[in-house]
Structure formats: structure tokens, C-alpha cells
Biopython code that builds the backbone (N, CA, C, O; Angstrom):
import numpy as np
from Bio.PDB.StructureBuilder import StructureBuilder

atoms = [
    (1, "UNK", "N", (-46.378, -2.880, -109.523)),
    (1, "UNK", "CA", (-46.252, -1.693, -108.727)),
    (1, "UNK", "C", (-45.496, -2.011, -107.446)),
    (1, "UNK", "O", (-45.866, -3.003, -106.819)),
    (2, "UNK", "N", (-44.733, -1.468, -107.099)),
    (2, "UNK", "CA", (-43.768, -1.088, -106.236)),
    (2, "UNK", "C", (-44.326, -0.640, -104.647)),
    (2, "UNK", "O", (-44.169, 0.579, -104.706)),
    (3, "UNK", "N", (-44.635, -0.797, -103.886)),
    (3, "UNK", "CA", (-45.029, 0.142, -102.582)),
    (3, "UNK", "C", (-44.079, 0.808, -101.916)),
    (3, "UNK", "O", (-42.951, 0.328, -101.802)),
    (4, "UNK", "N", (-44.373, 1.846, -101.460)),
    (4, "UNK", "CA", (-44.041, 3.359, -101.502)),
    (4, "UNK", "C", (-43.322, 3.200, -99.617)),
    (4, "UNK", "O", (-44.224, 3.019, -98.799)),
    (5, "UNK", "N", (-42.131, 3.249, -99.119)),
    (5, "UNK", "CA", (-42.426, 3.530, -98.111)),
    (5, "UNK", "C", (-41.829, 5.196, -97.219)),
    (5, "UNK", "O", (-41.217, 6.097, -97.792)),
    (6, "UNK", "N", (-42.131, 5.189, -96.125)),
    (6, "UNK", "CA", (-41.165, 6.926, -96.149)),
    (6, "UNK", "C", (-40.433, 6.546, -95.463)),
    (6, "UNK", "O", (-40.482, 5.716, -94.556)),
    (7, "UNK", "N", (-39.448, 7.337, -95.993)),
    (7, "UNK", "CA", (-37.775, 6.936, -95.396)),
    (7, "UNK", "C", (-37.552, 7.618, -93.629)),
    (7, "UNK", "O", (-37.722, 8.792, -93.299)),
    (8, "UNK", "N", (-37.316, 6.966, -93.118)),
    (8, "UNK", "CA", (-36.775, 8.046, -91.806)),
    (8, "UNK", "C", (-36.003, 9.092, -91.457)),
    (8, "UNK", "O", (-35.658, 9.285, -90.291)),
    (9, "UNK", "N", (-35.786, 9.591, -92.105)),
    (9, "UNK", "CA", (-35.022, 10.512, -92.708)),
    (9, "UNK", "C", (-35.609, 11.465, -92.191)),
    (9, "UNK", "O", (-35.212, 12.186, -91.275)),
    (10, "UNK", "N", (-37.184, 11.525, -93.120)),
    (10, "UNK", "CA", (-38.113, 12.501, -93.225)),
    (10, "UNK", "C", (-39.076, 13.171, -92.244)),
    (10, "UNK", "O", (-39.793, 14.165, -92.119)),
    (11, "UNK", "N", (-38.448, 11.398, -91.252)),
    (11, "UNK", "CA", (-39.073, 12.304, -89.851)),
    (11, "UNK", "C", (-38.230, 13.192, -88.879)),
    (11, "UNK", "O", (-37.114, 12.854, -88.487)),
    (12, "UNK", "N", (-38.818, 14.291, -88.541)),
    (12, "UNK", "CA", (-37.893, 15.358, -87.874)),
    (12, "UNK", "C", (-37.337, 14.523, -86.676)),
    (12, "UNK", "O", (-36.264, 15.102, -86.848)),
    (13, "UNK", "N", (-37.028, 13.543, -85.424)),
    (13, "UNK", "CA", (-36.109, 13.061, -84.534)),
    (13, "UNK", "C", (-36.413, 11.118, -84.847)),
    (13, "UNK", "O", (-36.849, 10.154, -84.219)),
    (14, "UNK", "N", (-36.048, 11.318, -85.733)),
    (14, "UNK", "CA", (-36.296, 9.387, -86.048)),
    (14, "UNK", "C", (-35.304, 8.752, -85.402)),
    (14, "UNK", "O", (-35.557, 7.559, -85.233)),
    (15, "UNK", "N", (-33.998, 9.202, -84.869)),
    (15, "UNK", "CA", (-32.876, 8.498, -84.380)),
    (15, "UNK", "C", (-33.153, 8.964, -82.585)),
    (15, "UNK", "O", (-32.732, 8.296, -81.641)),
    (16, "UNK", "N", (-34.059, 10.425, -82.452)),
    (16, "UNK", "CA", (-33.826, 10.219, -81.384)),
    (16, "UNK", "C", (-34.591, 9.514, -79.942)),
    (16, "UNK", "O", (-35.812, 9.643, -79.857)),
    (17, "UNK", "N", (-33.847, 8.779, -78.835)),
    (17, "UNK", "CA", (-34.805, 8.279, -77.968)),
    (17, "UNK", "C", (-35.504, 9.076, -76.899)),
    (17, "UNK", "O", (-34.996, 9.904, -76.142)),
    (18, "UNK", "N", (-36.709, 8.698, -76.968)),
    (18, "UNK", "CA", (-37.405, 9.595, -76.033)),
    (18, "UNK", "C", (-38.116, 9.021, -74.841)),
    (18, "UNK", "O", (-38.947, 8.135, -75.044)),
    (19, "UNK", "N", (-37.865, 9.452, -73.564)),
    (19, "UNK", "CA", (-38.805, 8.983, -72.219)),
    (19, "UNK", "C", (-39.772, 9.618, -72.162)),
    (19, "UNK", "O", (-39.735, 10.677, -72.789)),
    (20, "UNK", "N", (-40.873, 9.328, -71.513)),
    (20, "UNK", "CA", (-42.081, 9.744, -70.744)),
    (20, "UNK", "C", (-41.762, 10.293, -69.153)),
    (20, "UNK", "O", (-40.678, 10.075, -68.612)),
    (21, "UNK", "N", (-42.388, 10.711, -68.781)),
    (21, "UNK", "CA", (-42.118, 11.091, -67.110)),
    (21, "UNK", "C", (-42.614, 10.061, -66.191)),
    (21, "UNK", "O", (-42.145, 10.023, -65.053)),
    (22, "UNK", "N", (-43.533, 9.200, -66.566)),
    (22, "UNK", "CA", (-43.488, 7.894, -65.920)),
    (22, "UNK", "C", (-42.147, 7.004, -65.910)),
    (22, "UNK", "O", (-41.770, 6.289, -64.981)),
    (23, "UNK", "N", (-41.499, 7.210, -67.167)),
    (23, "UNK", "CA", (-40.007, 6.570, -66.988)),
    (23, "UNK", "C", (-39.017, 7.539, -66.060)),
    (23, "UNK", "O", (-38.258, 7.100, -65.195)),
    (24, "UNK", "N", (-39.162, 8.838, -66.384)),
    (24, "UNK", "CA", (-37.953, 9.488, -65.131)),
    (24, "UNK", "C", (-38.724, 9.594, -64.157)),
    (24, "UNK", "O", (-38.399, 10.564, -63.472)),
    (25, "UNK", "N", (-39.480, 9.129, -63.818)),
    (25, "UNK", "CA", (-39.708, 9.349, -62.602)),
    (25, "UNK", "C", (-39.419, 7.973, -61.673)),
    (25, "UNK", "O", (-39.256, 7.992, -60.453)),
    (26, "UNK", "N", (-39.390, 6.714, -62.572)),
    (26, "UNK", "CA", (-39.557, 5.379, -62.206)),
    (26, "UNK", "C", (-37.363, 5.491, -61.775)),
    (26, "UNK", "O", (-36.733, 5.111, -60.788)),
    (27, "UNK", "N", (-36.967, 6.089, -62.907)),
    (27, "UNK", "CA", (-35.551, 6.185, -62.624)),
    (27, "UNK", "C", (-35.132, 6.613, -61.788)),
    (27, "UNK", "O", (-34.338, 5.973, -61.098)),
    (28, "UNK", "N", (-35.535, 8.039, -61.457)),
    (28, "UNK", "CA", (-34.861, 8.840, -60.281)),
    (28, "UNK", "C", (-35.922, 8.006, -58.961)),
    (28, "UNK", "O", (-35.344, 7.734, -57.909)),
    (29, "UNK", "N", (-37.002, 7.746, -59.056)),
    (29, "UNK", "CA", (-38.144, 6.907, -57.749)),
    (29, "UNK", "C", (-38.537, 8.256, -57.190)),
    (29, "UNK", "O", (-38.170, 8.531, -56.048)),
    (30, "UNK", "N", (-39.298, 9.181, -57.935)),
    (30, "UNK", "CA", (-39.581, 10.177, -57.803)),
    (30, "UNK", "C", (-41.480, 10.559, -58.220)),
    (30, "UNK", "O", (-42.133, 10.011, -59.107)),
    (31, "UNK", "N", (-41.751, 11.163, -57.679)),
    (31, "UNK", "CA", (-43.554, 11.361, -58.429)),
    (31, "UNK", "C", (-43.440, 11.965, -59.653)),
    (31, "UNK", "O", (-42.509, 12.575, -60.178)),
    (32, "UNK", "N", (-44.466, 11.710, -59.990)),
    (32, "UNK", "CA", (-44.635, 12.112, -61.750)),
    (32, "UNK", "C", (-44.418, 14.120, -61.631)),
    (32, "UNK", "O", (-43.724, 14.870, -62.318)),
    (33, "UNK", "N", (-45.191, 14.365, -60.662)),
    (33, "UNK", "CA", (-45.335, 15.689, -59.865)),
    (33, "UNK", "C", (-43.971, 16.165, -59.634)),
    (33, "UNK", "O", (-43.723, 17.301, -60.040)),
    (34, "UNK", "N", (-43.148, 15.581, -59.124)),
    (34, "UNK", "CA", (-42.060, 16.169, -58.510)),
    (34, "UNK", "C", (-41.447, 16.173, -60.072)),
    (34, "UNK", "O", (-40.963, 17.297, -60.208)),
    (35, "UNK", "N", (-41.259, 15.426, -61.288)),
    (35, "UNK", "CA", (-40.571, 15.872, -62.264)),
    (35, "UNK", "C", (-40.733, 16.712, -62.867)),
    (35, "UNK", "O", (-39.765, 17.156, -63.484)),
    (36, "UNK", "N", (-42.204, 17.442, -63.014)),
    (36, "UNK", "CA", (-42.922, 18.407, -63.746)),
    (36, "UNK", "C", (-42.054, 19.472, -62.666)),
    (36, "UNK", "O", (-41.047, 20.152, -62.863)),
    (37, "UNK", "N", (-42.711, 19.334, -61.738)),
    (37, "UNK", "CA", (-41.672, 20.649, -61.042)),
    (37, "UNK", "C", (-39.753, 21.130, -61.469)),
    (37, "UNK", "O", (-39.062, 22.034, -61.937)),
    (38, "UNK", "N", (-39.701, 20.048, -61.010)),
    (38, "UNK", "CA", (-38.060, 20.297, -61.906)),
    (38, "UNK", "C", (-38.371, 20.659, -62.778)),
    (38, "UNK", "O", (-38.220, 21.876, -62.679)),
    (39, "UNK", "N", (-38.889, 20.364, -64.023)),
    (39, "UNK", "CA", (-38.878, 21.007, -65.497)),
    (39, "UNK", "C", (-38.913, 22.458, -65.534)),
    (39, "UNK", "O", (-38.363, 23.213, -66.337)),
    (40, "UNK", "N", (-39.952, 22.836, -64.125)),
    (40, "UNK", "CA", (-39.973, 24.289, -64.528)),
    (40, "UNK", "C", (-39.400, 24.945, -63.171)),
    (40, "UNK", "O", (-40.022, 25.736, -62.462)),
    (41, "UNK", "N", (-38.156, 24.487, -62.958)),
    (41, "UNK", "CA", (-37.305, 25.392, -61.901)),
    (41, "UNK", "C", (-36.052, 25.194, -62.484)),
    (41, "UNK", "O", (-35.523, 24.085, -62.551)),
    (42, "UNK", "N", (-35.563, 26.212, -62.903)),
    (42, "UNK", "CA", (-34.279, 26.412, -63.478)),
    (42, "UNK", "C", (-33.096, 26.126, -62.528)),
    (42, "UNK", "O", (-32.069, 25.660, -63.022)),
    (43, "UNK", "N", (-33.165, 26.384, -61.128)),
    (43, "UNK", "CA", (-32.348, 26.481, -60.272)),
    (43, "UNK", "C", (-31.549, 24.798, -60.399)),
    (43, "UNK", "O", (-30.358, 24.699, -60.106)),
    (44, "UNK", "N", (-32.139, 23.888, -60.736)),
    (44, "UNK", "CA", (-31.543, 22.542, -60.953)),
    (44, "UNK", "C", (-30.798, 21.917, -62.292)),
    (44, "UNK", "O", (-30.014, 20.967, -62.310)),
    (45, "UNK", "N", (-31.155, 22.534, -63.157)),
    (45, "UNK", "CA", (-30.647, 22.446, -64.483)),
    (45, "UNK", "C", (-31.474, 21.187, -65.227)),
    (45, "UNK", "O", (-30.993, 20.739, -66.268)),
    (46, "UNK", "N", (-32.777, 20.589, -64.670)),
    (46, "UNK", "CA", (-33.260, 19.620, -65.550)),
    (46, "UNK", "C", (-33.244, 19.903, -66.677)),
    (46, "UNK", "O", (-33.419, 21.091, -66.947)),
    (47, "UNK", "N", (-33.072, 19.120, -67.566)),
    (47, "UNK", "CA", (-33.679, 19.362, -69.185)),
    (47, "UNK", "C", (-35.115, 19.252, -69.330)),
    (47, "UNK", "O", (-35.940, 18.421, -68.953)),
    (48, "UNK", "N", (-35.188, 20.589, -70.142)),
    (48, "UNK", "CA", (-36.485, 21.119, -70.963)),
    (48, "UNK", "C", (-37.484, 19.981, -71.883)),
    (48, "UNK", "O", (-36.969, 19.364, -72.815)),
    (49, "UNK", "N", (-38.766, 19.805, -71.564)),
    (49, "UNK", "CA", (-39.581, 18.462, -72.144)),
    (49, "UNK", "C", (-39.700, 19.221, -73.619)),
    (49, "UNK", "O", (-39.592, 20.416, -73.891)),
    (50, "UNK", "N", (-39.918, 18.276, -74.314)),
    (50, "UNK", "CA", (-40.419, 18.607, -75.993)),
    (50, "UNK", "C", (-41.659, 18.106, -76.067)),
    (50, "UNK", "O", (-41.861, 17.020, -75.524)),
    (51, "UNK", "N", (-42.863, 18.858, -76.824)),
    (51, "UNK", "CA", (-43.978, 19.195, -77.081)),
    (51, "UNK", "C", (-43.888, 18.197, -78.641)),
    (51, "UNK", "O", (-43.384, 18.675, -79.657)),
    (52, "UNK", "N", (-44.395, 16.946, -78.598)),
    (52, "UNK", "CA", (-43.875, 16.449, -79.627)),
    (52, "UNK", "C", (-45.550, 16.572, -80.432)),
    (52, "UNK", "O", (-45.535, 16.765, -81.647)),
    (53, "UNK", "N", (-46.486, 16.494, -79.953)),
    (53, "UNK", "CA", (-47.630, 16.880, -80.109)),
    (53, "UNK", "C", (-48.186, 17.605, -79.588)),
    (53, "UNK", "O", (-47.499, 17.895, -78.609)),
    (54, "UNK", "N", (-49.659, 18.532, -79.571)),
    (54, "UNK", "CA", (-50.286, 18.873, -78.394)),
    (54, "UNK", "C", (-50.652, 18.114, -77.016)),
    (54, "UNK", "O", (-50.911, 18.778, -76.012)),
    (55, "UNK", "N", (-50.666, 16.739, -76.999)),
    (55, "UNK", "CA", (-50.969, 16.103, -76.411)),
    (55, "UNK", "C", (-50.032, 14.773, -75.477)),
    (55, "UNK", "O", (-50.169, 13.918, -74.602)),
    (56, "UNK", "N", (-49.032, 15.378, -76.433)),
    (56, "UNK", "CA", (-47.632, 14.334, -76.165)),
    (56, "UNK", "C", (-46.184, 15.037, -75.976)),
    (56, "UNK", "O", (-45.471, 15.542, -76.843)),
    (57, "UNK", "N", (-45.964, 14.916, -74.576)),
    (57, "UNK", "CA", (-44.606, 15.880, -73.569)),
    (57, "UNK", "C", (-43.780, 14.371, -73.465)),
    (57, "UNK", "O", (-44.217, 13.316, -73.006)),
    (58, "UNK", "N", (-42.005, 14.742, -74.246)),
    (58, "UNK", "CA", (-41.146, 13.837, -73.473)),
    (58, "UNK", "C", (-39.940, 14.644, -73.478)),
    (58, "UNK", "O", (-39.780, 15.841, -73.720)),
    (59, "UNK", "N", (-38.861, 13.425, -73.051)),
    (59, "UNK", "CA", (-37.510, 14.479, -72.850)),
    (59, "UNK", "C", (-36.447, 13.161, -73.287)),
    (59, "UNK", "O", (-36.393, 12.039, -72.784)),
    (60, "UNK", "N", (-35.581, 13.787, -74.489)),
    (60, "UNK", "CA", (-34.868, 13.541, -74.961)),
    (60, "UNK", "C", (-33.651, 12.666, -73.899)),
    (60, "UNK", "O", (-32.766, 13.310, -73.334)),
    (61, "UNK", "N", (-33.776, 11.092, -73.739)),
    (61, "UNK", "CA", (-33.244, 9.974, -72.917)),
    (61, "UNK", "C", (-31.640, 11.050, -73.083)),
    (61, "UNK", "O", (-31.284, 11.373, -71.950)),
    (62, "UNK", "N", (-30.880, 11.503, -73.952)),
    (62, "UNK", "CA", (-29.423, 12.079, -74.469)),
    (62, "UNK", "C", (-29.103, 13.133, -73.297)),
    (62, "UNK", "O", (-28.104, 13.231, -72.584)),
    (63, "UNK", "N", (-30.739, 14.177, -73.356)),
    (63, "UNK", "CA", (-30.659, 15.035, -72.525)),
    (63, "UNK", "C", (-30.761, 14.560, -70.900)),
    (63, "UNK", "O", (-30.072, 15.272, -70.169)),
    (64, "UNK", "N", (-31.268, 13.821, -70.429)),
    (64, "UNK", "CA", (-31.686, 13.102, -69.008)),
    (64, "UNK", "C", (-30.167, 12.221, -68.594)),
    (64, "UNK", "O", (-29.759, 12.044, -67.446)),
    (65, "UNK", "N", (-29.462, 11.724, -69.935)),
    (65, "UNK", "CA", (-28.378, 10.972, -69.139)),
    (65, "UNK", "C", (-27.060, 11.883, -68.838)),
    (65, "UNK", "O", (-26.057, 11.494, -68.240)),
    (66, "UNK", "N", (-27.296, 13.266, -69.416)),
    (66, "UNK", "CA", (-26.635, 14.324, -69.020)),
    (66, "UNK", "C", (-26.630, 14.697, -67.706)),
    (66, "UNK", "O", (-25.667, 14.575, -66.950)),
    (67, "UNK", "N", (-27.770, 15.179, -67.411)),
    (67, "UNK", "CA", (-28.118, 15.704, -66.470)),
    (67, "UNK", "C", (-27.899, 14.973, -65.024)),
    (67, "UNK", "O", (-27.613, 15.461, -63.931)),
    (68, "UNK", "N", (-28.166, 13.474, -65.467)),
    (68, "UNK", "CA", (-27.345, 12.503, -64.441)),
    (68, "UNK", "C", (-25.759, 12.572, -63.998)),
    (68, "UNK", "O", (-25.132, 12.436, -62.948)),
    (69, "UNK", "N", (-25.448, 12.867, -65.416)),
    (69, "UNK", "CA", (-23.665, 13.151, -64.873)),
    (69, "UNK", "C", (-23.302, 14.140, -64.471)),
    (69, "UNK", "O", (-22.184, 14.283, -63.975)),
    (70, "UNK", "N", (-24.206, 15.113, -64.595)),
    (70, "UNK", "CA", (-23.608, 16.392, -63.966)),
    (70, "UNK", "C", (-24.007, 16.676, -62.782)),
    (70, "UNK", "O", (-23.766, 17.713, -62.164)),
    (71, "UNK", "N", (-24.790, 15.524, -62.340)),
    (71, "UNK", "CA", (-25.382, 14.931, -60.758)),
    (71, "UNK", "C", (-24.295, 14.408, -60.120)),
    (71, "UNK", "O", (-23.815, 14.575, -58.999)),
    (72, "UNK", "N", (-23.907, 13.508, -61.394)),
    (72, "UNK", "CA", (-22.913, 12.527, -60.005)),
    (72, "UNK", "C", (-21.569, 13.458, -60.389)),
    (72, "UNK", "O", (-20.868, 13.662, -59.398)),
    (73, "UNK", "N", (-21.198, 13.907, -61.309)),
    (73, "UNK", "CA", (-19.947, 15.270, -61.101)),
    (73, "UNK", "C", (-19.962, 16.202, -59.704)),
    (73, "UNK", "O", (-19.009, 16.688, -59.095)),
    (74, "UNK", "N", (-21.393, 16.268, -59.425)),
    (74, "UNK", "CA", (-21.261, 17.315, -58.783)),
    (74, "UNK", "C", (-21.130, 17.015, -56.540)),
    (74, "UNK", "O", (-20.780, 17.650, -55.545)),
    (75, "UNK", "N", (-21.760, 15.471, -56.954)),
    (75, "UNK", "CA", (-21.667, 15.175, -55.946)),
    (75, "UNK", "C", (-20.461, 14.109, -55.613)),
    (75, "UNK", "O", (-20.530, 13.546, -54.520)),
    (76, "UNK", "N", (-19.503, 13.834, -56.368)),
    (76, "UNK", "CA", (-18.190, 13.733, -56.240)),
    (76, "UNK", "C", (-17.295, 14.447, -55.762)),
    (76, "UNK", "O", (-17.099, 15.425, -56.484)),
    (77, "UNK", "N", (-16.162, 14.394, -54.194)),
    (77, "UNK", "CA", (-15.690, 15.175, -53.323)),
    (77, "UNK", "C", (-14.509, 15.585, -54.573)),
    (77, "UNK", "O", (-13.629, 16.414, -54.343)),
]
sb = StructureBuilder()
sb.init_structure("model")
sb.init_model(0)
sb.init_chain("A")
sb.init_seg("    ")
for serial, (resi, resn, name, xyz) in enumerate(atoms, 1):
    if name == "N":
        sb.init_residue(resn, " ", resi, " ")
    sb.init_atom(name, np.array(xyz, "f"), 0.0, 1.0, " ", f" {name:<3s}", serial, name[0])
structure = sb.get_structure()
């Protein structure tokens, strides 16, 4: 017999990387507090956290290194 394994495929974001808000917050040197706030003030353009469980909030590392460049775009004369 053969053992069975599941392909990654099958999981819905298997390729993609994901932070915690202890990591953006350690990045930007910001409180865990102050990132939750961004999340929910549109006026800044943070990216939106994913609900990957009930119990488990992150944000797509793809989406966060965006949001960095359109930081330093914007604060370029």
C-alpha cells in the first residue's frame, strides 16, 4: 500500500505568504493597535486582513509589499 498524500493544490492559498500583525507591526515599528486601526480606515489604503479561520487574521506579505511602494511612490518629490 501506497500512502496517500494531499497535493497543494487543494489547498485554497498554498503558494501564498502570509504575515501576522506582530510581523507588520515589527516592520513598520508600529503597535499591534495602530495596525488594526489602519485596517479599518480607508483613508490610507492599507490592505484588507483575511479571516483565514475564525480565530486566525493575516494579510497577504504580496499585498503589504504593495502598499509599501505606494508609500515610498508617494513620498518621492
Amino acid at each position: 500500500m501506497t500512502k496517500q498524500t494531499k497535493s497543494r493544490t487543494a489547498m485554497p492559498h498554498a503558494s501564498t505568504v502570509w504575515v501576522s500583525v506582530d510581523e507588520i507591526a515589527l516592520r513598520f515599528g508600529v503597535s499591534r493597535n495602530t495596525v488594526w486601526r489602519w485596517s479599518r480606515t480607508s483613508e490610507n489604503k492599507f490592505p484588507n486582513p483575511v479571516r483565514l479561520t475564525p480565530r486566525v487574521t493575516r494579510w497577504r506579505l504580496a499585498d503589504i509589499e504593495r502598499f509599501e511602494k505606494a508609500l515610498a511612490g508617494a513620498s518621492s518629490p
